[in-house]
N, C-alpha and C positions, 0 to 999 in steps of 0.2 A: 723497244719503242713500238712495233710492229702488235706486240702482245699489249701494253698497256693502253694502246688505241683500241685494238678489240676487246680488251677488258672494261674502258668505258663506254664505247659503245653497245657491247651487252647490257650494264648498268642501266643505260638510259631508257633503252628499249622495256625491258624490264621494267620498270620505275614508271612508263608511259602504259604500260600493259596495266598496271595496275591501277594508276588513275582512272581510267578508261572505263575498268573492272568496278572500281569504287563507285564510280558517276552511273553507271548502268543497273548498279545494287541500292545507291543512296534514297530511291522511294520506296523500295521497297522496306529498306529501314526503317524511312519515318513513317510510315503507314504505318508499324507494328510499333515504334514508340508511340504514337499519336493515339493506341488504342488504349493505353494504359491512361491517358490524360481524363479528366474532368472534360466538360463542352466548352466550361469556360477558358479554360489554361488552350486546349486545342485551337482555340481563335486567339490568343494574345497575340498578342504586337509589342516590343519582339518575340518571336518564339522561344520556346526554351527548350533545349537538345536532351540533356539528362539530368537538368534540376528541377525536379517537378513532384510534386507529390503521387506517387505510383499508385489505382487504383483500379480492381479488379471488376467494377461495377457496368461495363460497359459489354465484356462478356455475359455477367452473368445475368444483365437488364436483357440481352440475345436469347437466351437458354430460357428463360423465364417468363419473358413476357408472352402478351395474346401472339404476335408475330413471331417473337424465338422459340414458340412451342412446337413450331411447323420448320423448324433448321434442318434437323435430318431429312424431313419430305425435299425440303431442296436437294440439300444433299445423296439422297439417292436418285431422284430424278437425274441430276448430274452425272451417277455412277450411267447408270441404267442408257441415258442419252447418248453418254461419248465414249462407252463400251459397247452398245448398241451399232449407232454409225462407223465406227473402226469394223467393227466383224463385216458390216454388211460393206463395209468398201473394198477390205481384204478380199471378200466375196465377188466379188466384180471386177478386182484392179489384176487380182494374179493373172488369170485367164485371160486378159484383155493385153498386158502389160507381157504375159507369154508370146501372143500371136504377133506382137506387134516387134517382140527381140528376137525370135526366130521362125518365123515368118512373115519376113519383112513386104511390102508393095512397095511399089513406086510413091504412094500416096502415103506411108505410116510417117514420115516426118509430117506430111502437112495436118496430119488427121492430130498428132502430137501439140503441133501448134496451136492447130482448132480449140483443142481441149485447154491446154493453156489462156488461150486468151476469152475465153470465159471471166477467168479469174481478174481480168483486169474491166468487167462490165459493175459500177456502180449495184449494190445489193437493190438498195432504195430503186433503181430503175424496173427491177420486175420485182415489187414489194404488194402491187395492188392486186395487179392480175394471180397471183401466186394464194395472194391471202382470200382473194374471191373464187379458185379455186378450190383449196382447204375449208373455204368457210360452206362450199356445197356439197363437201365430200364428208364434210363432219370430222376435218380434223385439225380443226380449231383447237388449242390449248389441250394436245395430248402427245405423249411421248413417241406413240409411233409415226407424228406429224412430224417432230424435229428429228428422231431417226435420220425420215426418209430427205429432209432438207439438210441436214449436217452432210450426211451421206453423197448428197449430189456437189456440194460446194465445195467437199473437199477431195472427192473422185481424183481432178484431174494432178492433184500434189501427189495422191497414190500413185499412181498410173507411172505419173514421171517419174519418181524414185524405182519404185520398184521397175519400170523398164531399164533404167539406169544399170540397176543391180543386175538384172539378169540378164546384160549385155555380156558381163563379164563373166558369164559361165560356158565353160568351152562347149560348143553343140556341136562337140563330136560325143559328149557324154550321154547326150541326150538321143541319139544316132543308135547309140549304144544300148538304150534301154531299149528301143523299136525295135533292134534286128534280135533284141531275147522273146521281145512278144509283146512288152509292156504297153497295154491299150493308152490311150490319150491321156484320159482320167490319172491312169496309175502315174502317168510319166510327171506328171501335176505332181500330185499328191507326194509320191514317193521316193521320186530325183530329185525335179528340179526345188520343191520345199522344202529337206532338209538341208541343201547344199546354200540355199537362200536366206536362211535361219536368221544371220545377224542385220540383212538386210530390211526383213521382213519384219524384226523385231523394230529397228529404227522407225521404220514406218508405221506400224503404230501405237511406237509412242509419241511420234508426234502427233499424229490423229488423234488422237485421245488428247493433248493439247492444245490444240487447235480446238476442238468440239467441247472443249472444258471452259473454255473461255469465251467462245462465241457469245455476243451478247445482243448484238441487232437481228434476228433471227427469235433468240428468244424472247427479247422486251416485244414486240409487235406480236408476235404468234401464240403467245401465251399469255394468261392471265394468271392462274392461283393453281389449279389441277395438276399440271407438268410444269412448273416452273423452274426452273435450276438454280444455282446459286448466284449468276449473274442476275437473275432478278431479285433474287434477297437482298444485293447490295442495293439495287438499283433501291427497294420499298427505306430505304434510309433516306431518303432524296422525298419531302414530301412538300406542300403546299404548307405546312407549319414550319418548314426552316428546313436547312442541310444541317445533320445532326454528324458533326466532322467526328467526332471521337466513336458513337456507335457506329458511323458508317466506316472508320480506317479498324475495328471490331473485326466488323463482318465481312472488310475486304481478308484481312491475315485469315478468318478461320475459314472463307474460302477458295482462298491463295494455298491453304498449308497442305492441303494431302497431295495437290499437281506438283508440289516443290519439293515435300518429301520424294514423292515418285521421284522426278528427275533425278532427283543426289541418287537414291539409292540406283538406278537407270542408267547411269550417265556414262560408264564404262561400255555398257551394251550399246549406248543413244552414240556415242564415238564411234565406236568398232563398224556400226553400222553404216554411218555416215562416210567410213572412210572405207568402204568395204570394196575392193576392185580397185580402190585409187593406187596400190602400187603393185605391178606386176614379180 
């Protein structure tokens, strides 16, 4: 009796795991059905799931036209932006996220918090001063503009992961490399960053997520020069109509390299995330 209660309740759980799973994937689905559709079949009432006439003309209207002749320039801008802002956060979070797990103050939970609640201040509240800023400094609609903005907004998610991670590395190890000679730098570089590795990799892959998708930073701060792929989709959305079939297009083709990443990731984005969770 005992087994077939926990046999169905396994069942259900399961069963719920997956609906759950289903409902969190389901627009992503119709996004990428909806790209194969005509504009007209994409706006029917009712919709239709997968009887439709399938057609290829809405990518290749992207690749082709005056506007799809400039996809890759999004597209590398995007590389370029959220490979750019991951390095340069890496850059500032280990060393930071070091001092703060093993040498700790009285103050590094509160300085922790500080940084954290940044993250909960409205973008749009420093949107003008930021952009009148940039716009005197000359870095209006250029890549090392959202670098430096990617870069600060997602600092303090660095910072707390990877302090997280490097809580759990024993600092007697690190003790270890001092009393051989190991100057500061090296004890960085050469202890504590390989022993970090799965941690360090979680982190940025999701910074490179995060910065891949960010799209209010980029629609204001950018126009045509540095634009990422969040504004490609965004230029489907015009004063002549919402063009539902080429814009659910140009969401899939720049939905599909972040998504490939994670599948092929998602082993290391695990290991990472659970990295220290059991002793």
């Amino acid at each position: 009796m005992a087994r077939a209660i926990s046999t169905r309740r396994k069942v259900v759980w399961t069963g719920l795991a997956w609906l759950i799973g289903f409902l969190i994937f389901f627009p992503i689905l119709w996004t990428f059905l909806t790209s194969f559709k005509t504009e007209g079949e994409a706006i029917a009432s009712p919709p239709s799931f997968l009887f439709f006439r399938w057609t290829l003309e809405n990518y290749h209207d992207i690749l082709t036209s005056t506007r799809g002749e400039t996809y890759f320039h999004y597209f590398m801008n995007s590389v370029i932006i959220s490979v750019g802002s991951t390095v340069c956060g890496l850059i500032i979070a280990i060393p930071a996220a070091w001092a703060m797990a093993f040498s700790p103050t009285k103050h590094t939970k509160d300085v922790l918090m500080w940084m954290l609640s940044t993250k909960m201040l409205p973008p749009v509240g420093v949107l003008v001063p930021l952009y009148i800023i940039f716009r005197d400094l000359g870095l209006l609609d250029s890549r090392i503009g959202l670098v430096i903005v990617l870069t600060l907004i997602n600092l303090p998610i660095i910072v707390w992961m990877l302090y997280t991670y490097f809580k759990e590395i024993p600092g007697e190890i690190l003790e270890a490399a001092r009393m051989d000679g190991a100057s500061l730098m090296k004890e960085i570089i050469y202890v504590l960053t390989p022993m970090a590795v799965p941690g360090i990799a979680s982190t940025l892959l999701l910074n490179v997520i995060l910065a891949w998708n960010e799209a209010f930073w980029t629609l204001n701060l950018t126009t045509s020069k540095a634009a990422p792929l969040t504004a490609f989709i965004a230029s489907y959305s015009s004063p002549e109509g919402l063009f539902y079939a080429k814009l659910s297009a140009a969401s899939t083709m720049a939905i599909a390299p972040i998504v490939i990443l994670g599948w092929f990731s998602q082993k290391q984005l695990v290991r990472g995330l659970t990295f220290g969770a059991v002793k």
